[in-house]
C-alpha positions as CSV (number, residue, x, y, z in Angstrom):
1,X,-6.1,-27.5,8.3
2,X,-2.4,-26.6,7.6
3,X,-0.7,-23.6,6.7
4,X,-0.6,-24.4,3.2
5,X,-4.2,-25.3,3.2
6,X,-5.1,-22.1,4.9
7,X,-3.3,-19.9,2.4
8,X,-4.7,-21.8,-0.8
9,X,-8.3,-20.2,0.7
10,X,-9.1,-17.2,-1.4
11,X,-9.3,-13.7,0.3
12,X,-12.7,-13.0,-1.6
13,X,-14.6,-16.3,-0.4
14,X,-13.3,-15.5,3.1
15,X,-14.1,-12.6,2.9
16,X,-17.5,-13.7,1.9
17,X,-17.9,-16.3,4.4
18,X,-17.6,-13.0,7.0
19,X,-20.4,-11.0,5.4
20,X,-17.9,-8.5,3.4
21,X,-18.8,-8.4,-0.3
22,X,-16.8,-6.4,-2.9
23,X,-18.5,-2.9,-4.2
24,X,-16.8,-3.0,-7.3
25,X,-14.3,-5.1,-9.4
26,X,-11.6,-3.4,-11.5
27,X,-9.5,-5.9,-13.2
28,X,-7.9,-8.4,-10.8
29,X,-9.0,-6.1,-7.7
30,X,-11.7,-6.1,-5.5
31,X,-12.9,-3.3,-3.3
32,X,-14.1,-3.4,-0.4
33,X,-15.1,-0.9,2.7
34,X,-13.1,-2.3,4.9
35,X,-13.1,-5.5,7.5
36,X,-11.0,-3.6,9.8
37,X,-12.7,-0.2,10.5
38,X,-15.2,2.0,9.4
39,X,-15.6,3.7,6.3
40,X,-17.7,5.1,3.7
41,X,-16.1,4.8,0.5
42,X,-14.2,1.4,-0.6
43,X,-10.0,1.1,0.4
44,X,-9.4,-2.0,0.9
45,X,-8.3,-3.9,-2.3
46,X,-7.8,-7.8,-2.9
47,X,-5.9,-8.6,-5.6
48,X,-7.6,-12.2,-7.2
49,X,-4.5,-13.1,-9.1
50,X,-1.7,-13.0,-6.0
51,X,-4.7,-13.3,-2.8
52,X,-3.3,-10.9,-1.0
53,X,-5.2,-7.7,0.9
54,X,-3.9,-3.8,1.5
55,X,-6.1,-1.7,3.3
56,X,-4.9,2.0,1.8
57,X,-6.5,3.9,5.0
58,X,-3.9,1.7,7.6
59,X,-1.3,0.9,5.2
60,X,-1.6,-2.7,5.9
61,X,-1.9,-5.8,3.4
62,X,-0.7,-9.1,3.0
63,X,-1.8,-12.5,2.7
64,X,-4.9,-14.9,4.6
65,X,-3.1,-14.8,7.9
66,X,-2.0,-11.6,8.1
67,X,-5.9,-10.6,7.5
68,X,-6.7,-12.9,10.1
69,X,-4.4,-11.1,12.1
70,X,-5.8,-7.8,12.2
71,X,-9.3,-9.4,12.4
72,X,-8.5,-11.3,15.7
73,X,-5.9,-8.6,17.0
74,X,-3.5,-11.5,17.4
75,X,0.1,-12.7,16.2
76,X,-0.7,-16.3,17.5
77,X,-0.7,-18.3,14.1
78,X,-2.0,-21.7,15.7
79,X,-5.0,-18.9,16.9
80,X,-5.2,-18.0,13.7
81,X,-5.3,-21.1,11.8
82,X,-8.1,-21.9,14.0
83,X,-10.3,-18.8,13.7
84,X,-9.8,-19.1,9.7
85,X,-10.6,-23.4,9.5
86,X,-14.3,-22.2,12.1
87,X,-15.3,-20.2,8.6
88,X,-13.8,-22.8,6.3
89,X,-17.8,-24.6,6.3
90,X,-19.4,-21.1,5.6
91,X,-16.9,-20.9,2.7
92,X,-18.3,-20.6,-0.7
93,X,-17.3,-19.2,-4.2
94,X,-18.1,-15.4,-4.1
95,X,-20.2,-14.3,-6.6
96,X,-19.5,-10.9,-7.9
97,X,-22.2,-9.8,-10.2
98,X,-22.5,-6.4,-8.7
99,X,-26.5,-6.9,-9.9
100,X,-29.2,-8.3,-8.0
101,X,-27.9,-10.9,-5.2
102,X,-28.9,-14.0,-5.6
103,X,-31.0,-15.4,-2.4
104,X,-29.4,-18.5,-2.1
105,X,-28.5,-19.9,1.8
106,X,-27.9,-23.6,1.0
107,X,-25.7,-23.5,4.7
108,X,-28.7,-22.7,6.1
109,X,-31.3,-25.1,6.8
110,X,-34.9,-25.3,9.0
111,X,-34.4,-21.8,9.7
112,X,-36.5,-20.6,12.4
113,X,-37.1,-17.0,13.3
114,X,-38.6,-15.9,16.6
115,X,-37.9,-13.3,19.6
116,X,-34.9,-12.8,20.8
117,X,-34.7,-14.4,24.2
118,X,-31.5,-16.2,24.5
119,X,-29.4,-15.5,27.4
120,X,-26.2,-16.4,25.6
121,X,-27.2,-13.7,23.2
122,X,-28.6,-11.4,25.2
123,X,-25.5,-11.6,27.1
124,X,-22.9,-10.6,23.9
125,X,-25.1,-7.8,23.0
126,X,-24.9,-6.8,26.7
127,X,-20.8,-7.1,26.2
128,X,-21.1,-5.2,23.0
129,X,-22.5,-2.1,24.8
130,X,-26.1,-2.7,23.0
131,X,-29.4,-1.5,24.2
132,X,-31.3,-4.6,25.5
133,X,-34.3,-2.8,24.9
134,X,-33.7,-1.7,21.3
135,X,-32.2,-5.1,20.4
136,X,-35.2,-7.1,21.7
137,X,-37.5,-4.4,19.6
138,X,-35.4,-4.4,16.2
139,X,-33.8,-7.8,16.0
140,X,-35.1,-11.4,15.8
141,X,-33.7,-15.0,17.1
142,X,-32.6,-17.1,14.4
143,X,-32.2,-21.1,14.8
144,X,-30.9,-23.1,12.0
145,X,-29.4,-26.5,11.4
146,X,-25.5,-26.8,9.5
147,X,-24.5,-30.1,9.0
148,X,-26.5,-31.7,11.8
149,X,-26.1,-29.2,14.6
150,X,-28.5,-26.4,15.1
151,X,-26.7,-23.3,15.6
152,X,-28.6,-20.0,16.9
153,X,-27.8,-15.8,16.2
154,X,-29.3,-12.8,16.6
155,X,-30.7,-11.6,13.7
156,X,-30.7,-8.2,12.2
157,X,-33.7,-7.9,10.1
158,X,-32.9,-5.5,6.6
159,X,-35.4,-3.7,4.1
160,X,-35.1,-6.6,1.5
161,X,-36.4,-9.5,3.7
162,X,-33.3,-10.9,4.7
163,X,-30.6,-10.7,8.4
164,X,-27.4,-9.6,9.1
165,X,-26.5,-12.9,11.5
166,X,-24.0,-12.5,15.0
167,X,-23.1,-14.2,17.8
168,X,-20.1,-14.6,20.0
169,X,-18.5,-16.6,17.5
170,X,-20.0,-16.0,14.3
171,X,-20.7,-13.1,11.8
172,X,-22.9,-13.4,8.5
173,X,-25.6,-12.9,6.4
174,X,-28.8,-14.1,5.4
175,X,-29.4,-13.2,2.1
176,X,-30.8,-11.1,0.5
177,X,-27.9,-9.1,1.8
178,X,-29.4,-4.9,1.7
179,X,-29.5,-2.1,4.4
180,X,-31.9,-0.9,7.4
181,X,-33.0,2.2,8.8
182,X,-34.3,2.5,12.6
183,X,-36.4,5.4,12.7
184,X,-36.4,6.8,16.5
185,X,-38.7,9.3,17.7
186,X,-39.5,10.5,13.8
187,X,-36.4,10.7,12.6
């Protein structure tokens, strides 16, 4: 993909294809808790008409790239370019009926859930300064087939039957999309 191609992408379908959906919808702006750090009430706006981004809490914004940008922590636009066209095949048409989500995962086919065991994946959680342990007792292995090739994630099981999806290279969602507790020692 070009430049030009890149920047026809819409913020809210990439945003999407991340695992970031808006919490509300005033007008032509989307909020969002933000991409780029942590946060419990929504700053980050995209504005639908123009596609461009402005986090309020880091006084950032700006267009596909320049998201990208503070994603990947790089100024490297060929980088770039390449990080945004991996997410281009998870790219769909947000939906933003702030209602029930729909449970729809047409990318993802032949899913198959077991343990996690994977060494690659055991691995990043290792580099991500996660428990082993916990990981192994909270989250599952997901395999699953895109366009031919079976990919494979660790899978965060939530309260509504569906995963929060990482791996080295890839971050998503199985929906439904909902939240999880982990209760340690009775709390």
């Amino acid at each position: 993909m070009n430049i030009n191609e890149i920047k026809k992408i819409k913020l809210a379908d990439y945003l999407q294809s991340l695992g970031y959906t808006p919490v509300k919808q005033q007008g032509r702006s989307l909020w969002y808790k933000s991409p780029l750090r942590n946060e419990t009430d929504a700053s980050f706006k995209v504005n639908t008409e123009l596609n461009q981004w402005y986090d309020f809490g880091i006084g950032k914004g700006g267009n596909i790239i320049a998201l990208a940008a503070e994603l990947y922590h790089s100024e490297n636009v060929a980088y770039l370019l390449e990080r945004i066209a991996e997410r281009t095949p998870y790219i769909r048409p947000a939906s933003f009926s702030f209602g029930e989500q729909k449970t729809h995962n047409s990318s993802f086919q032949g899913v198959q859930v077991g343990e996690l065991s994977s060494p690659a994946l055991i691995d990043y959680l290792r580099g991500r300064g996660i428990n082993i342990e916990l990981a192994k007792r909270e989250c599952k292995e997901l395999r699953y087939e895109y366009e031919g090739k079976t990919y494979f994630v660790v899978g965060f099981p939530n309260i509504s039957g569906g995963y929060e999806l990482r791996n080295r290279y890839f971050k998503g969602c199985l929906a439904p999309k909902d939240i999880t507790h982990i209760r340690q020692q009775g709390e």
